[in-house]
OpenMM code with the backbone's topology and positions (N, CA, C; nanometers):
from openmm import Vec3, app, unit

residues = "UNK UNK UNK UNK UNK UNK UNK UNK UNK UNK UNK UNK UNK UNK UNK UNK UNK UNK UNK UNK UNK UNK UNK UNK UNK UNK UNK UNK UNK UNK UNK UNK UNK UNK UNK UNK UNK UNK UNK UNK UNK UNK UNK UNK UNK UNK UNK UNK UNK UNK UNK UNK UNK UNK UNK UNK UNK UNK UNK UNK UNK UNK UNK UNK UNK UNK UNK UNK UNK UNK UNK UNK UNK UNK UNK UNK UNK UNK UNK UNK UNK UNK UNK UNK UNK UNK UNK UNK UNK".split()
positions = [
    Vec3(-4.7352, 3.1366, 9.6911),
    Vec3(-4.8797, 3.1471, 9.6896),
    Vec3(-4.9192, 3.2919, 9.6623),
    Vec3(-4.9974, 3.3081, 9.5544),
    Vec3(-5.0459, 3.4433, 9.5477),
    Vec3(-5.1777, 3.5113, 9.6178),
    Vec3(-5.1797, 3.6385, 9.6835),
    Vec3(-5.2797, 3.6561, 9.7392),
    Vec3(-5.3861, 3.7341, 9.6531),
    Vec3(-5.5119, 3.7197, 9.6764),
    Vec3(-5.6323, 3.7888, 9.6150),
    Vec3(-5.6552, 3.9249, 9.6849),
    Vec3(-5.7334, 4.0200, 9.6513),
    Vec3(-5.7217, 4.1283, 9.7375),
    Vec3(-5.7705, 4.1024, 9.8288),
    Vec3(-5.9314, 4.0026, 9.8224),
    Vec3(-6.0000, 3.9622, 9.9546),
    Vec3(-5.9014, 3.9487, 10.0758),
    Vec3(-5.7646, 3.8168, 10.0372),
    Vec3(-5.7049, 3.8337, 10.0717),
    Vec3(-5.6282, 3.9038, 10.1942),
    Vec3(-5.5687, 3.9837, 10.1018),
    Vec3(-5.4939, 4.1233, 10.1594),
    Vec3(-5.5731, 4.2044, 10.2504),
    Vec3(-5.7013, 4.2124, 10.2165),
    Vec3(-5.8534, 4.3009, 10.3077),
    Vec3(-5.8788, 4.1826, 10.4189),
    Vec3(-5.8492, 4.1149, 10.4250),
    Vec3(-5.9185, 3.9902, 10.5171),
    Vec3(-5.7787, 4.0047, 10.6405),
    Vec3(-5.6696, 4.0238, 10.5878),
    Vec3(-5.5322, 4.0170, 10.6908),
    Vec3(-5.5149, 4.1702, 10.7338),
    Vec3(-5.5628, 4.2476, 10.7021),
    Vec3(-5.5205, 4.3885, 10.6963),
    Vec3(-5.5040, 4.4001, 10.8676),
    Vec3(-5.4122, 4.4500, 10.9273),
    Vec3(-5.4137, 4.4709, 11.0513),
    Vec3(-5.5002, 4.6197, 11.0839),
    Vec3(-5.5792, 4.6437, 11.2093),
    Vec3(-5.6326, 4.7330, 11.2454),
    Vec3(-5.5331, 4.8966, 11.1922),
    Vec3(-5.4065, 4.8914, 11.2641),
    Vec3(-5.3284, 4.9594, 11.2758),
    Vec3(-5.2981, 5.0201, 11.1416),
    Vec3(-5.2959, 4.9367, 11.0079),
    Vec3(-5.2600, 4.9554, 10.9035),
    Vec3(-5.4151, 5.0089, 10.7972),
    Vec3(-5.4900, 5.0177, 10.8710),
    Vec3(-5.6368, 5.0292, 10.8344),
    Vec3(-5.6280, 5.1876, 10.8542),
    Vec3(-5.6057, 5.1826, 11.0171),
    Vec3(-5.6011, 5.2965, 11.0397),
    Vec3(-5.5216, 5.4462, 11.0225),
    Vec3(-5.4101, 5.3596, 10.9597),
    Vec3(-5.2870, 5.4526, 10.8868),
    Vec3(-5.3519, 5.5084, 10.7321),
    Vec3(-5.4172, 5.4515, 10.6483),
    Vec3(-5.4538, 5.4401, 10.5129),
    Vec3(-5.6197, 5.5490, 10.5556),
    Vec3(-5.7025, 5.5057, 10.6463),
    Vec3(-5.8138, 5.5957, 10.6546),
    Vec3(-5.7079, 5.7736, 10.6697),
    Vec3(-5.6573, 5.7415, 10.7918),
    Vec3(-5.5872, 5.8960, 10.7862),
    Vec3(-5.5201, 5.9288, 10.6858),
    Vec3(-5.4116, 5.8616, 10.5751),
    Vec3(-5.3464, 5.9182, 10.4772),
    Vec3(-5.4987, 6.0072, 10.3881),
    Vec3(-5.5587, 5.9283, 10.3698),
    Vec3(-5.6767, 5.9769, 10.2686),
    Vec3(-5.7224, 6.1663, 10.3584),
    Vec3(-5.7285, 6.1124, 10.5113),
    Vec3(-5.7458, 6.2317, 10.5306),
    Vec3(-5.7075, 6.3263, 10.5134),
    Vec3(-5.5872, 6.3149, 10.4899),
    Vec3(-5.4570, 6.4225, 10.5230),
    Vec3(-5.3771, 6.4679, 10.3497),
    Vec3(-5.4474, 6.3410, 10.3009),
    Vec3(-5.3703, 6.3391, 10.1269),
    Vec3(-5.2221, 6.3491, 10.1728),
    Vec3(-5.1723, 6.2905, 10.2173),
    Vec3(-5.0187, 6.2778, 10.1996),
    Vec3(-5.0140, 6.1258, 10.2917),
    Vec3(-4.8760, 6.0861, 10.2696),
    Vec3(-4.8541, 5.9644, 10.3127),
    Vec3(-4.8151, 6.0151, 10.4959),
    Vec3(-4.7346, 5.9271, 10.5892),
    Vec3(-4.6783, 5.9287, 10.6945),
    Vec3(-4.5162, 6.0513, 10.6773),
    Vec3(-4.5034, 6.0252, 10.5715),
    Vec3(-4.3316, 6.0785, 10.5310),
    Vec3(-4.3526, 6.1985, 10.4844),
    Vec3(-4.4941, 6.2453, 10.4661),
    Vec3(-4.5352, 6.4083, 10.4160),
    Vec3(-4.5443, 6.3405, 10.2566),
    Vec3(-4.5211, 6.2676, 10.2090),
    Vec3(-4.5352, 6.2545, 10.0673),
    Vec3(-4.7286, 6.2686, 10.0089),
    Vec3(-4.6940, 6.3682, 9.9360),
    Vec3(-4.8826, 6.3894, 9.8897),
    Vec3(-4.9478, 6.2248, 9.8180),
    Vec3(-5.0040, 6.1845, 9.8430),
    Vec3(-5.1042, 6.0597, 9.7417),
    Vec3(-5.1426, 6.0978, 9.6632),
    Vec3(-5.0904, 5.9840, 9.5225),
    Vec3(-5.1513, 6.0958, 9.3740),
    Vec3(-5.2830, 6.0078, 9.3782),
    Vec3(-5.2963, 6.0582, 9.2717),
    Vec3(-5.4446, 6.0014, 9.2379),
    Vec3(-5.4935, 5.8493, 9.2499),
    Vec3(-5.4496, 5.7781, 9.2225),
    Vec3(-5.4136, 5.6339, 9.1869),
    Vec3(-5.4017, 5.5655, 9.3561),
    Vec3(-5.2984, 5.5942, 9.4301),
    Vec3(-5.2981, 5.6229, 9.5572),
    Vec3(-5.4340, 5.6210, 9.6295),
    Vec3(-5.4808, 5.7419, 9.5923),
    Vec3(-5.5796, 5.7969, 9.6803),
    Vec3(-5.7385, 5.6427, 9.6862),
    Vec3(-5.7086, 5.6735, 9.5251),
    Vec3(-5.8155, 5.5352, 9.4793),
    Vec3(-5.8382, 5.4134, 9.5260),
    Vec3(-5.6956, 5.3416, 9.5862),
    Vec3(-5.6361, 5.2283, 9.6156),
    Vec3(-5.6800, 5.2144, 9.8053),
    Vec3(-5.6223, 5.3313, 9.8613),
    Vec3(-5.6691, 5.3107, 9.9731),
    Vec3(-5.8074, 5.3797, 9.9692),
    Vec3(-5.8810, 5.4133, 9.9457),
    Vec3(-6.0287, 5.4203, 9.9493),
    Vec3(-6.0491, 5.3187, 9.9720),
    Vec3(-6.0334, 5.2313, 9.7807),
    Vec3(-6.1237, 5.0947, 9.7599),
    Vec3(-6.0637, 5.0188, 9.9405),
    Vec3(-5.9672, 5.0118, 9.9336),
    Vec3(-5.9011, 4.9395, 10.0593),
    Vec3(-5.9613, 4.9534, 10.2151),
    Vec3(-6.0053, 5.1222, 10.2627),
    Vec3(-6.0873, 5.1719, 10.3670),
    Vec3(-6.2094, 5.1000, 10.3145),
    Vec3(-6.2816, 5.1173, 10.2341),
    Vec3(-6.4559, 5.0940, 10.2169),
    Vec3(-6.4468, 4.8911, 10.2206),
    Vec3(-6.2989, 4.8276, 10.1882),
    Vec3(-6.3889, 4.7054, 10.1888),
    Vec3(-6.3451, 4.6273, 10.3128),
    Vec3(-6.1754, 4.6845, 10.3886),
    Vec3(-6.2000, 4.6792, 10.5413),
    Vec3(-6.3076, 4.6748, 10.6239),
    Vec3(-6.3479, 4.8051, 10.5958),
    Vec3(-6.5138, 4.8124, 10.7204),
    Vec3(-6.6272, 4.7319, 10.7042),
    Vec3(-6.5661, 4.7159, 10.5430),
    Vec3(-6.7167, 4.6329, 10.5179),
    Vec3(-6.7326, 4.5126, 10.5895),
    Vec3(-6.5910, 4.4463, 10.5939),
    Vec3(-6.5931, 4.2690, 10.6750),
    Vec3(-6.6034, 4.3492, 10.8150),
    Vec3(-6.5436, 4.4408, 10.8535),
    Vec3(-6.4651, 4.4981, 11.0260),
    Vec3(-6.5528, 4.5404, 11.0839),
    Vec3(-6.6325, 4.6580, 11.0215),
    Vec3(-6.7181, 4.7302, 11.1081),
    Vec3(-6.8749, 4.7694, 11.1008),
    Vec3(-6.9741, 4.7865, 11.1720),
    Vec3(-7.1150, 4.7629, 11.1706),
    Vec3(-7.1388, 4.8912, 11.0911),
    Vec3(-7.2831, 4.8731, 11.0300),
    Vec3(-7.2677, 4.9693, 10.8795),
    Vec3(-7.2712, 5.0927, 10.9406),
    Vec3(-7.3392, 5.1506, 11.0678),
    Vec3(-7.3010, 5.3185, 11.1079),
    Vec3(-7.1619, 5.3138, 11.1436),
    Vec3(-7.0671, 5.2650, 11.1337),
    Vec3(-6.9113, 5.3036, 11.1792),
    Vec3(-6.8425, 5.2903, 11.0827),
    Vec3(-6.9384, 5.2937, 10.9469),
    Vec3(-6.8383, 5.2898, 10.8103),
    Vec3(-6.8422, 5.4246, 10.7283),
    Vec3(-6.7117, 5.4517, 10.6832),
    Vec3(-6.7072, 5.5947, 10.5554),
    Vec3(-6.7968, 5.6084, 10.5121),
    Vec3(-6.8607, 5.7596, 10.4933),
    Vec3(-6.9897, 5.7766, 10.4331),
    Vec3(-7.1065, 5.6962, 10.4701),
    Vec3(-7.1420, 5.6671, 10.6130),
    Vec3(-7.2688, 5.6089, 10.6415),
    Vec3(-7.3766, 5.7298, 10.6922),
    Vec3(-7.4871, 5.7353, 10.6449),
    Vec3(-7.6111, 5.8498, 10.6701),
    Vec3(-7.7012, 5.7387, 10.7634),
    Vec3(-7.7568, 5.8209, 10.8246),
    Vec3(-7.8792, 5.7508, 10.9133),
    Vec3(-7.9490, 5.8450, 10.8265),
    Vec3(-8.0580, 5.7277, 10.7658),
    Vec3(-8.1687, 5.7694, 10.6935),
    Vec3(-8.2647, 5.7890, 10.7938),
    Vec3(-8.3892, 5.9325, 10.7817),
    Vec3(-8.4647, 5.9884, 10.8498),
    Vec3(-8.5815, 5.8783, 10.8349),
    Vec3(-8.6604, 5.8367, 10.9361),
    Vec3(-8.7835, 5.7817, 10.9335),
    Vec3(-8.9443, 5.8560, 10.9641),
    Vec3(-9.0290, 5.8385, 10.8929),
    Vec3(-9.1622, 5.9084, 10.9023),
    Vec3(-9.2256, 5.8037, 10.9785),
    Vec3(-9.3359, 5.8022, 11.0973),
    Vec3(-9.4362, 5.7049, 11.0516),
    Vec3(-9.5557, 5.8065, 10.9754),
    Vec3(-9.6281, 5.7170, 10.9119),
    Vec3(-9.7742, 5.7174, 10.8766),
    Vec3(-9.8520, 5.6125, 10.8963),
    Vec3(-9.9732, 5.6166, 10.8541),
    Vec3(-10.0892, 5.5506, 10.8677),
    Vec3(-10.0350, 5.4267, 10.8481),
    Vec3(-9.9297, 5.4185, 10.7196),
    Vec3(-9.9308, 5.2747, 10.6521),
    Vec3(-9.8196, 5.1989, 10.7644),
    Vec3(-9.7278, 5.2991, 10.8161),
    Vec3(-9.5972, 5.2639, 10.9005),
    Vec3(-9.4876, 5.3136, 10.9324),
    Vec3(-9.3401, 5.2571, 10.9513),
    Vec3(-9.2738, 5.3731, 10.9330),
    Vec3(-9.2112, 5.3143, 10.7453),
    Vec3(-9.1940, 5.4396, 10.7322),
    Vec3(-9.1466, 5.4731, 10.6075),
    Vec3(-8.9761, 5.5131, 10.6289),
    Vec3(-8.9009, 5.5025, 10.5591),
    Vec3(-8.7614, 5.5809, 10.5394),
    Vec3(-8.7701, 5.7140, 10.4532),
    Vec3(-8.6866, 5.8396, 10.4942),
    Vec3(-8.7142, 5.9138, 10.4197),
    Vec3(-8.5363, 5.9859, 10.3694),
    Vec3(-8.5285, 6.0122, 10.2413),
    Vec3(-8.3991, 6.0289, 10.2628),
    Vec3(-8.3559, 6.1905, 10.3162),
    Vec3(-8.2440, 6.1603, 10.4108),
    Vec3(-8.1703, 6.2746, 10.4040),
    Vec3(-8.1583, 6.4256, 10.3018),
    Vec3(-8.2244, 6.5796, 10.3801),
    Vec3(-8.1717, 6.6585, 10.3000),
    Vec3(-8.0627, 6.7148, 10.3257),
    Vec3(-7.9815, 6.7354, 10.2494),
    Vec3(-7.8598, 6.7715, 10.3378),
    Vec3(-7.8979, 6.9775, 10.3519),
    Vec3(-7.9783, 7.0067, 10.3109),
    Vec3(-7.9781, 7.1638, 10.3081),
    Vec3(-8.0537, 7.1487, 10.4705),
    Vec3(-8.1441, 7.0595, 10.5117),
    Vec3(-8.1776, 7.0709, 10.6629),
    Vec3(-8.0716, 7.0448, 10.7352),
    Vec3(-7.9311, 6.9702, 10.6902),
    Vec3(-7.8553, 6.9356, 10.7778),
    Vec3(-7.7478, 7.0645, 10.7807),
    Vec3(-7.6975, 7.1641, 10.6894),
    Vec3(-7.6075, 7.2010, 10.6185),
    Vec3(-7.6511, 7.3368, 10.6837),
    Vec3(-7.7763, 7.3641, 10.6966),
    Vec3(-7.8304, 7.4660, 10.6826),
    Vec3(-7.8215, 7.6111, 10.6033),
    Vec3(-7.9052, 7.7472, 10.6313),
    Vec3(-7.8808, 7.8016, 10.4924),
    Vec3(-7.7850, 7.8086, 10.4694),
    Vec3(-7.7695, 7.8198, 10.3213),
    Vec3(-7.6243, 7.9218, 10.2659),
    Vec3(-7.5970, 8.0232, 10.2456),
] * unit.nanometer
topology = app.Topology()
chain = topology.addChain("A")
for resn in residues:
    res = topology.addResidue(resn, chain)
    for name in ("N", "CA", "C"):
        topology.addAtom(name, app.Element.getBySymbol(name[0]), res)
């Protein structure tokens, strides 16, 4: 039986989730081996579609809490600057 990636993302054990978020961190594998490019790509796509079934959208890679205004009309969303977050340079 062949598997689909859904698949493979649907069985992924926590543990093995969590090995692949840190390689990316670290750019090298467990064995010190660096992740080439291709690598790096693979467990990304692999981290971003884990969390997507696993985890609630603020506990996923690259999630921003967008700033809210109210006004007259309500609240509004406003996006993130990152130079208020970053501050000067």
């Amino acid at each position: 039986m062949t598997n689909t990636y859904k698949d493979v993302i649907a069985n992924l054990q926590p543990e093995v989730y969590l090995q692949l978020k840190e390689s990316l961190e670290l750019s090298k594998w467990p064995n010190g081996a660096a992740l080439t490019p291709e690598q790096r790509e693979h467990c990304m796509q692999a981290v971003i579609a884990y969390e997507l079934q696993n985890l609630p959208e603020d506990a996923r890679t690259g999630y921003v809490k967008l700033g809210k205004k109210i006004t007259d009309k309500g609240v509004e969303v406003q996006p993130i600057n990152l130079i208020d977050i970053l501050g000067p340079q």
